[in-house]
N, C-alpha and C positions, 0 to 999 in steps of 0.2 A: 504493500500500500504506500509505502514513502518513496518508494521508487516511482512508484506511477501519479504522487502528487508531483514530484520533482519534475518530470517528465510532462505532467499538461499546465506546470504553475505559470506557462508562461500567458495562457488564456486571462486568466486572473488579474496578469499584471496587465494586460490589453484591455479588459474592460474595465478593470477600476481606472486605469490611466484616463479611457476614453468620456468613462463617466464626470470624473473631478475636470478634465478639460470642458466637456461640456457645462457642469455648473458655472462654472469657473465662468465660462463665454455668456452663460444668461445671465448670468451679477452682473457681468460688465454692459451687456446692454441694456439691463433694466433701469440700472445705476448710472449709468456714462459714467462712473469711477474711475479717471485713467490708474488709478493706484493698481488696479485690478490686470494692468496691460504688462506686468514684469512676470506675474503669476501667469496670467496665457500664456508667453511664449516659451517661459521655463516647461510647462508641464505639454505644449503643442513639440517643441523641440526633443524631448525626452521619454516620449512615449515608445516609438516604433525603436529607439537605437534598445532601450530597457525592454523591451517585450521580446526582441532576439537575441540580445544577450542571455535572458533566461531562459530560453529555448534551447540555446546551446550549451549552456550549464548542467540546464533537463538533459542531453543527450550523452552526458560523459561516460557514462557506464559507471563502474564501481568504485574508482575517482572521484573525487571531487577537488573542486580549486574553493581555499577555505573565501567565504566572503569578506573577509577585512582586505585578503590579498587580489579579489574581483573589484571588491571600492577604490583599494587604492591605484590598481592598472586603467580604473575608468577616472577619476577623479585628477588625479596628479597626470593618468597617460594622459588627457585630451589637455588639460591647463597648459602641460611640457609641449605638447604635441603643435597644438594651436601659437602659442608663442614661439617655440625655435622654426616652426615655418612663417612664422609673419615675418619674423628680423630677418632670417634667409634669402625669402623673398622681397623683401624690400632691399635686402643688399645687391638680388642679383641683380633687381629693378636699374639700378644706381647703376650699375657697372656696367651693363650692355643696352640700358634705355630700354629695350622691348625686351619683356618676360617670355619667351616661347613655352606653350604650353608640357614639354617633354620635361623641362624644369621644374616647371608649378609638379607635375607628378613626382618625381624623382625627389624634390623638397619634402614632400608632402609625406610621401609613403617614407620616408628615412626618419622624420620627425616623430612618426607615431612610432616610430620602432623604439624607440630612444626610454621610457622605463617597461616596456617588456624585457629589452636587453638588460638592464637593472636589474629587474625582477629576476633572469634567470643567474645571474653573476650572484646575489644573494640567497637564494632559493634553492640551495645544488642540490638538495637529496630530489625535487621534483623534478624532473628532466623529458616527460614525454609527450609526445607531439602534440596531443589530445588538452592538456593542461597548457601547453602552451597555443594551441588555438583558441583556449577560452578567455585569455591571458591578451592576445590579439585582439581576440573581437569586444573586450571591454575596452582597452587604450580607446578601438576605433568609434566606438560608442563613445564616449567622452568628449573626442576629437569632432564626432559627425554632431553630437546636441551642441556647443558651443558655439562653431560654426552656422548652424542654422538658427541659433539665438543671435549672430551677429546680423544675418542675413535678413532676417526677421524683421531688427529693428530698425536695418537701413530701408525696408520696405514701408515701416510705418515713418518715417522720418521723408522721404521721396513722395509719397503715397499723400503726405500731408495730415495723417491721423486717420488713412483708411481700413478698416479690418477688416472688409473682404482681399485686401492685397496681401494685409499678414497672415490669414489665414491660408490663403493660397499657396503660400510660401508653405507656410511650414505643414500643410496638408501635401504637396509635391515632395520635397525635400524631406519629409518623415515618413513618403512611401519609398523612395529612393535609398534612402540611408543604410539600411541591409544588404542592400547588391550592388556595395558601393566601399562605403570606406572602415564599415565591419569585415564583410567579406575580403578586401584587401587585407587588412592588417591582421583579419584571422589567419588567413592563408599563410603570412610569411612568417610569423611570430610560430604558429606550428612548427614550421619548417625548419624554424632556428630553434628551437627546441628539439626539433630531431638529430639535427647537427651533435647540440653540445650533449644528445645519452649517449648516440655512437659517433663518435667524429669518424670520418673517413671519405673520401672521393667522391663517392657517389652520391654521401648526401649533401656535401659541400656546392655539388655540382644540381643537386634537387633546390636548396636555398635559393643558390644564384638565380636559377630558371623561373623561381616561382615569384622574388625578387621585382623580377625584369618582368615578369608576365603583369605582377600588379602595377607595375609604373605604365608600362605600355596599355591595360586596362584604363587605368586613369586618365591616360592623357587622351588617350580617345573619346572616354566620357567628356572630356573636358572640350573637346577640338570638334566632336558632330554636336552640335546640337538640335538634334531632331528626336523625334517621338519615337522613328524605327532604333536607331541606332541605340539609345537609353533601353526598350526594352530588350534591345540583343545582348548588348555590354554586359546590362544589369542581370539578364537569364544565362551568359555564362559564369559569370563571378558566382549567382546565388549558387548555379546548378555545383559548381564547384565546391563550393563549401559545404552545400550539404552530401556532399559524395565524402569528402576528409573528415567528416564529423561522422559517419558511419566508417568507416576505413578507421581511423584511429580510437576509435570506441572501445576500451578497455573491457575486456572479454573476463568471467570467471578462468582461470586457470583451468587445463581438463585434469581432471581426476585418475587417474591410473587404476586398471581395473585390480577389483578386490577377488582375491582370492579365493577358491572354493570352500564353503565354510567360515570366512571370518566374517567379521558383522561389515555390514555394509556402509559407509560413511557418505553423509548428504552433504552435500556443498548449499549451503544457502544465502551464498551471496557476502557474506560478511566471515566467512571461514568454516574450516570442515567441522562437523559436528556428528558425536558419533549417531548411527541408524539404531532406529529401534529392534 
């Protein structure tokens, strides 16, 4: 039964999130309270990256990544993440006049990597790809609400105090946010995670590829912008990550068969336990 709460809590966190945005949105029009407009975009921006993050948490298997160490890869990753690409890219801005888009990705995905790689430098007994895709996909969660809080308010600030333009926003941008800069940084933060239980060639050479897949994903999200190409990008990245979130899914160990006559021993998920 706690498995299969952990497993669908991520419903939970979608309708309560959807329900408190929606009150949250009638106060404000009831009210015209602008006080009320920092509470919509916190909880319009934070819904969809929190609802997949706990979805992928639900699918770890017999694992888990403790939640102090899930708050602080989303909290500190997107604050880090968000700030060492603003300065970055303002620097490259400065240096070559035009940001080309291959940049903005390359900035982007290296910033959010920045405390999962902490994370695994302090954290040495955890080391497997599965905890560090979950490890990933909260920095990118952190990284994608911020971001779309920032987006948010320059929409109501342009908009001139429109909330159908802020909503827009973070209704687009909180369905995008999954098959975007979670799924990136899920993907390579696994990856480096797999690196550092077995270092060797081939997964040095998995890193690199998967790397270079998510920068080259992003900057294509970033460089078409049309309706076809967002749902193609966005349908590889997700289809991607939910294939590595099954692939790295921590299995019960198999049991070795028992011998004729000795009692038989159950595995029930938390360790063997003698049979009746």
């Amino acid at each position: 039964m706690a498995n299969l709460g952990r497993r669908w809590a991520w419903v939970a966190v979608l309708l309560v999130g959807v329900g408190l945005f929606l009150l949250v949105l009638e106060t404000l029009a009831g009210t015209r309270n602008i006080n009320f407009v920092p509470a919509l975009i916190l909880l319009g921006a934070s819904i969809a990256p929190a609802t997949f993050l706990t979805f992928a948490q639900g699918r770890t298997g017999r694992w888990r990544v403790p939640g102090s160490v899930v708050g602080l890869a989303a909290f500190v990753g997107g604050v880090v993440g968000v700030v060492a690409a603003g300065w970055l890219e303002y620097d490259t801005l400065h240096r070559l006049g035009v940001l080309p888009m291959v940049f903005v990705g390359l900035i982007e995905e290296t910033a959010k990597l920045i405390v999962p790689v902490a994370i695994l430098l302090l954290w040495r007994r955890h080391r497997s790809p599965g905890e560090g895709l979950v490890i990933g996909v909260a920095s990118g969660a952190g990284f994608a609400a911020l971001e779309t809080m920032g987006y948010a308010f320059t929409a109501l600030v342009g908009s001139q105090g429109n909330l159908g333009t802020v909503e827009q926003t973070l209704l687009i941008r909180g369905l995008t946010a999954p098959a975007a800069h979670l799924s990136w940084t899920g993907l390579t933060a696994g990856a480096l995670f797999a690196l550092a239980a077995a270092p060797g060639g081939r997964r040095l050479a998995a890193f690199l590829l998967t790397f270079a897949a998510a920068v080259t994903l992003h900057t294509c999200w970033d460089t078409f912008g049309t309706q076809a190409a967002y749902l193609f990008i966005g349908g590889v990245s997700l289809g991607w990550i939910l294939v590595r979130l099954h692939l790295d899914r921590e299995r019960p160990a198999d049991v070795p068969p028992t011998p004729i006559g000795a009692p038989r021993r159950v595995d029930d998920g938390l360790g063997a336990a003698p049979g009746r």
